[in-house]
C-alpha positions, 0 to 999 in steps of 0.5 A: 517463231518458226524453226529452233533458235534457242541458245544455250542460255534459256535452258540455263535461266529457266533450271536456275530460275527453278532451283533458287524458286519459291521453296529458297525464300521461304522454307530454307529459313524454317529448316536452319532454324529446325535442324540447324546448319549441318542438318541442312547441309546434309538435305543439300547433298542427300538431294544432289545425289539425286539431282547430280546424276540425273543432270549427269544422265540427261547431259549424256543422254541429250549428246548420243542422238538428236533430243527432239519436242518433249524433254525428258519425255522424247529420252524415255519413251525412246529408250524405254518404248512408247507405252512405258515412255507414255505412262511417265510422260503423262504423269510428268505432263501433269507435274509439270502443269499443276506446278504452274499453279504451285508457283503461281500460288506461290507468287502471292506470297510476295504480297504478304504486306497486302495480306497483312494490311487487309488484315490489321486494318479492316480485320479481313482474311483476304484470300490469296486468290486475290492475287493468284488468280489475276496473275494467272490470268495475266501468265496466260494471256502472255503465253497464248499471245506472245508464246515461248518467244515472249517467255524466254525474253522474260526469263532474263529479266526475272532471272536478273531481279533474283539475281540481284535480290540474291546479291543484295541478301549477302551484303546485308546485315549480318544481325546479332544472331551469334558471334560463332561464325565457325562451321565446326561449332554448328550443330545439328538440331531435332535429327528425329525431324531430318526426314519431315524437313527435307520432304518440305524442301526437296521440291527445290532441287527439282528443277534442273530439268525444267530447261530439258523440255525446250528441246524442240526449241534449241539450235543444239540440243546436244550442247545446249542441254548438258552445259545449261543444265550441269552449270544450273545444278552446281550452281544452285548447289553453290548458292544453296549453301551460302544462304544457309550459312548466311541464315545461320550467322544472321538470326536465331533459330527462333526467327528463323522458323517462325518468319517465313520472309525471314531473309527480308529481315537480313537483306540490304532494303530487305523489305522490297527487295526480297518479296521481289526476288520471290515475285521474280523466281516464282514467276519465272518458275511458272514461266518455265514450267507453263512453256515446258508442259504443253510441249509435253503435252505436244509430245505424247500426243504427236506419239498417238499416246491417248486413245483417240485420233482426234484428240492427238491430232488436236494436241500436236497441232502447232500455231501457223506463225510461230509453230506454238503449241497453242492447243496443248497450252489451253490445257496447260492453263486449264489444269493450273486455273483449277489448282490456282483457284483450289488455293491449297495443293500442299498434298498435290505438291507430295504428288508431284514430288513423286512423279518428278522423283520417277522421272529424274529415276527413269532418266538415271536407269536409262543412262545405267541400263545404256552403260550396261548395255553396251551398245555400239550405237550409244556413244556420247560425246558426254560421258557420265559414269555408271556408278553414278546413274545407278546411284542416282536411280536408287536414292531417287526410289529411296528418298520417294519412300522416306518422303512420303511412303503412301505417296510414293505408292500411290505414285506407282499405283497410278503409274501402273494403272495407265500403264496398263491402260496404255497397253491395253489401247496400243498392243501393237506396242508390246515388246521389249525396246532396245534398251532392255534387250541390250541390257538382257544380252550383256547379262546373258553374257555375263552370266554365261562366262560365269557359270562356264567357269564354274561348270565343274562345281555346278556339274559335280554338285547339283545336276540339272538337265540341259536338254537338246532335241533334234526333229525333223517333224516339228510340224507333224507332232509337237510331244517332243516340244512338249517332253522339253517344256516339261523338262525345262519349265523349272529345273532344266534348260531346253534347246529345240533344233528343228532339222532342215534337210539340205545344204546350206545355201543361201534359199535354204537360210531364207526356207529356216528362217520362215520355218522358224518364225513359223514355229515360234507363233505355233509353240509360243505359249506363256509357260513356254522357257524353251529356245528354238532354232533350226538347222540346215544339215544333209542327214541326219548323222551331221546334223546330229554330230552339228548340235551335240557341239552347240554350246549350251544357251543357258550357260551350262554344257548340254548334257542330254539329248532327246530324239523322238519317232512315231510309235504307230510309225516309227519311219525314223527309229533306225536312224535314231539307233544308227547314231545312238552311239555318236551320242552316247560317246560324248557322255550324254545322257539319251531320252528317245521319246516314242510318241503316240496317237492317244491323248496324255492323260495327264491325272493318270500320273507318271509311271517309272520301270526300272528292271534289275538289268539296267539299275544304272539308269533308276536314278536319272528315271526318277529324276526325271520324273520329279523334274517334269512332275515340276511343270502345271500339265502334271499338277494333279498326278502323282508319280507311281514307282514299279521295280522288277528285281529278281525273286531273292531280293525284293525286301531289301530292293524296296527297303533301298528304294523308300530310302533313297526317295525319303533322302532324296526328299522325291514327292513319293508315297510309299503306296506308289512304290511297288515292288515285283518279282521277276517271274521267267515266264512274264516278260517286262513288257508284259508287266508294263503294258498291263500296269501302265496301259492308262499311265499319262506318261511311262519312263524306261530304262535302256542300255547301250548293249541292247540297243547295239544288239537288238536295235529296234527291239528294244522298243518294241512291244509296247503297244498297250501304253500310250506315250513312252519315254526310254532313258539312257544315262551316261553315268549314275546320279547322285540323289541328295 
């Protein structure tokens, strides 16, 4: 078979095929008898609101853009990326290969009388490997040969015997179980064992994807899918009902759960037609699943997903004549050989509940997250609604932890470890893939409006800074960068404009984008929370007036401005000062970071002045240093107070200070409070060059006034101490 050429009818035959499988004939019984009607009734919806939406998000899904090879895989490693899409398409290969043995092993069970008869007459336990072995020899040798083709033309004449043994189940005799026929009079029975129960036959609802996977194989995809696997899915739900309720007025709760072919008792010629219909949906499962695997299998390898080349280009090739994986089915068949002769995988089977419960999860998050993502290029012709993919991708991870809570940790356990793996191989791979960034952008938004809406309540109750730097020498000295990770690693927001001086045009747009990658790669580091950008102005004063009306990133206004200029060679100081007042008459607060050669000493602490002359701006200093205290680089100091104050004053000053950093709640001791008289004869840059010569960082205050009248020397004088921070505060903080 070369090309696609699937309709619409092999997707639907082999979900329902799956659906009204195994676990319908031989445990849908056992849980009427356990819990009654109501109770079963209850699994059925519980289940669909699992299955109904992830049918939902696939429909929606497979209608946005063409579902190549690979299924549910193909969706997710494309909206998810290729690490993540191939961490669960490996684990979903698996599943999906382990439950052909599942089925297969299944199947024998159709020859209970064979069992029996073994057993009555010559006392022998024969094994069901008798039968499953054979079987599979005989599945396989048809897939290998013949290929999907073979399967498809299959699948119709299963799917017409179970249909059939399903019909001839609801003409027959209704027995004397109960006269009451009365849905208001069923009762729930054993409500302690709802949960043990619909882990036993939650694995039938699973198959309303099993279609999905012969995608590659499908003249339409994106009509194909949608209506084969929602018209499976309701229907399997309509006919899980009636069987419950045709189970509940035919026999007694005792039958119920001690036979397992129970409905071989009710149906018309029950005997032969039942185990038939058994035989039918467990073989046409197998079929499904054994020609949905390999192209899996296909799949991820086609994506490079396995560490080597050779291995991928093994398992992607395709048969000559009929474009058949042929050697991704060889592996299909090996891992079910092995779980057929096992005979026993009933905690595989938990297994793989769980990988197909992080599948149909997977699937309904990507639809939400396209939801909210709102991108232009998601438009579906098939539109599901958000509540309900998110519905979906909740209970999906809520019922893995009430089926088995070790199970479903194990899952993720393994899920995470060749995830890692994955990304350890292919690091080139890294990185946020579309979906994510969409969905990032639209609660940035969201976020955005939202806290701009409420700026005055935020603003008049907790300040935080929402710093803006402007240089023009980021590639000379980086301390600015680093005074803005400080300040916003954990309490502030940080936006770092390097200036590029020109006009606009479009060379100096193709010069700041260069820069600005450049600088990206130079500052990035993991505790790096700052947004970077440029901008192109002609001096500096525009550039300035340009990035003090930037809305702010975060969400909040901008409300400090940062400038930095060379201590040893302060060149851009005057321009600093020139435009202080520009600043200043937008209320924001200033810090002007004076930069030094020496290296900070970072276990040499911070050191705050305040001086009697500017006592408007302590509060903002010694926030300041608590906020950039906050970040790892200062782990290990400690923040050291120094207060001048005029001779009458310092034991009311100190007794003020220990208060407000005892209120405040501020990490400092009273042995780092210290207190000292103004002497006329001993200036304050004396003071501090000879107390904080070896300080890590040193905080000052500053005043409009001075720098309006002795411009540059307000920061002279400070050659003793290494890297300077002077601030201006446009108003007095509150310390709560």
């Amino acid at each position: 078979m070369k090309g696609n050429k699937f309709g619409t009818a092999p997707v639907f035959f082999t979900a329902i095929s799956t659906i009204l499988g195994a676990i319908l004939f031989l445990r849908f019984g056992y849980a009427v008898g356990h819990i009654g009607f109501w109770g079963v009734v209850f699994i059925i919806l519980l289940g669909h609101l699992v299955t109904i939406p992830t049918s939902f998000a696939i429909s929606e899904l497979a209608t946005n853009k063409r579902v190549e090879g690979g299924g549910e895989y193909f969706i997710i490693s494309r909206s998810f990326g290729l690490n993540i899409g191939a961490t669960i398409g490996i684990t979903l290969f698996v599943s999906q290969a382990i439950s052909v043995a599942f089925y297969v092993i299944a199947f024998t069970e159709a020859f209970e009388f064979v069992f029996n008869y073994a057993l009555s007459e010559f006392n022998f336990v024969l094994p069901r490997q008798v039968i499953s072995i054979p079987a599979m020899v005989l599945l396989s040798f048809l897939i290998l040969k013949k290929g999907a083709n073979l399967g498809v033309k299959a699948l119709y004449v299963v799917v017409a015997i179970l249909f059939v043994s399903l019909a001839l189940f609801f003409i027959g005799d209704t027995g004397s179980a109960t006269e009451n026929t009365n849905l208001f009079n069923f009762k729930i029975t054993n409500g302690a064992d709802f949960f043990v129960v619909f882990a036993i036959i939650f694995p039938a609802f699973t198959g309303m994807t099993a279609g999905v996977g012969l995608s590659g194989e499908l003249k339409k995809p994106s009509k194909s899918i949608p209506l084969g696997t929602l018209l499976a899915t309701f229907s399997g739900m309509i006919i899980y009902l009636f069987v419950i309720y045709k189970l509940t007025i035919s026999v007694n709760s005792t039958d119920l759960t001690e036979h397992q072919l129970i409905m071989s008792k009710i149906a018309w010629g029950g005997v032969v037609v039942i185990p038939l219909g058994l035989a039918a949906s467990t073989i046409s499962s197998a079929l499904g699943s054994i020609m949905v695997a390999p192209r899996t299998l296909q799949a991820l390898a086609l994506d490079k997903a396995f560490p080597s080349p050779r291995i991928n280009r093994w398992l992607g090739s395709t048969r000559k004549k009929d474009a058949e994986p042929i050697n991704a089915s060889i592996i299909t068949i090996i891992i079910a050989f092995v779980f057929v002769a096992l005979g026993d995988i009933n905690a595989v089977a938990s297994i793989i509940s769980m990988f197909f419960m992080v599948t149909y999860g997977a699937l309904c998050l990507i639809s939400f997250l396209n939801h909210f993502g709102a991108s232009p290029s998601y438009r579906p012709s098939f539109k599901s609604k958000w509540v309900l993919s998110l519905v979906g991708f909740l209970t999906s991870v809520w019922v893995m932890f009430k089926i088995s809570t070790p199970y479903a940790l194990l899952a993720f356990l393994l899920i995470a470890l060749i995830y890692i793996y994955l990304s350890y191989v292919h690091k080139e791979r890294n990185g946020f893939a579309s979906i994510f960034t969409n969905a990032i952008f639209q609660l940035n938004r969201n976020l955005q409006v939202f806290l701009q809406n409420r700026e005055h309540q935020i603003r008049s109750r907790d300040w935080r800074p929402s710093a803006i730097c402007i240089s023009k020498h980021s590639f000379q000295r980086d301390k600015a960068f680093y005074l803005l990770r400080w300040i916003s690693h954990r309490y502030g927001f940080g936006t770092y404009l390097h200036h590029i001086e020109g006009f606009y045009s479009k060379t100096m747009v193709a010069r700041a984008q260069n820069e600005l990658e450049q600088l990206i790669e130079k500052l990035k580091t993991d505790e790096n929370h700052i947004f970077i950008d440029t901008i192109i102005s002609p001096s500096n004063t525009s550039a300035i007036a340009q990035a003090i009306q930037l809305p702010g990133i975060s969400g909040m206004e901008n409300n400090m401005v940062i400038f930095e200029y060379n201590k040893e060679n302060p060149t851009n100081l005057k321009d600093i000062i020139e435009n202080f007042s520009l600043v200043a008459s937008g209320n924001f607060d200033i810090c002007i970071l004076g930069s030094s050669h020496r290296v900070i000493n970072y276990s040499q602490g911070i050191h705050v002045w305040i001086k009697n002359t500017d006592i408007e701006n302590s509060n903002l200093l010694i926030l300041l240093s608590f906020i950039i205290q906050g970040h790892p680089d200062w782990r290990k100091s400690e923040i050291k107070v120094f207060d001048i104050c005029i001779e009458e004053e310092p034991e009311e000053v100190q007794k003020n200070m220990k208060e407000l950093v005892k209120k405040g709640r501020i990490p400092i001791t009273d042995k780092n409070i210290e207190i000292i008289k103004q002497e006329p004869t001993v200036s304050p840059k004396k003071l501090i060059n000879e107390k904080s010569k070896n300080a890590g960082l040193v905080l000052i205050g500053m005043r409009q006034e001075m720098i309006k009248h002795q411009k540059e020397e307000v920061f002279e004088g400070y050659d003793d101490i290494g890297t300077t921070l002077f601030v201006f505060s446009s108003g007095q903080k509150e310390i709560k």
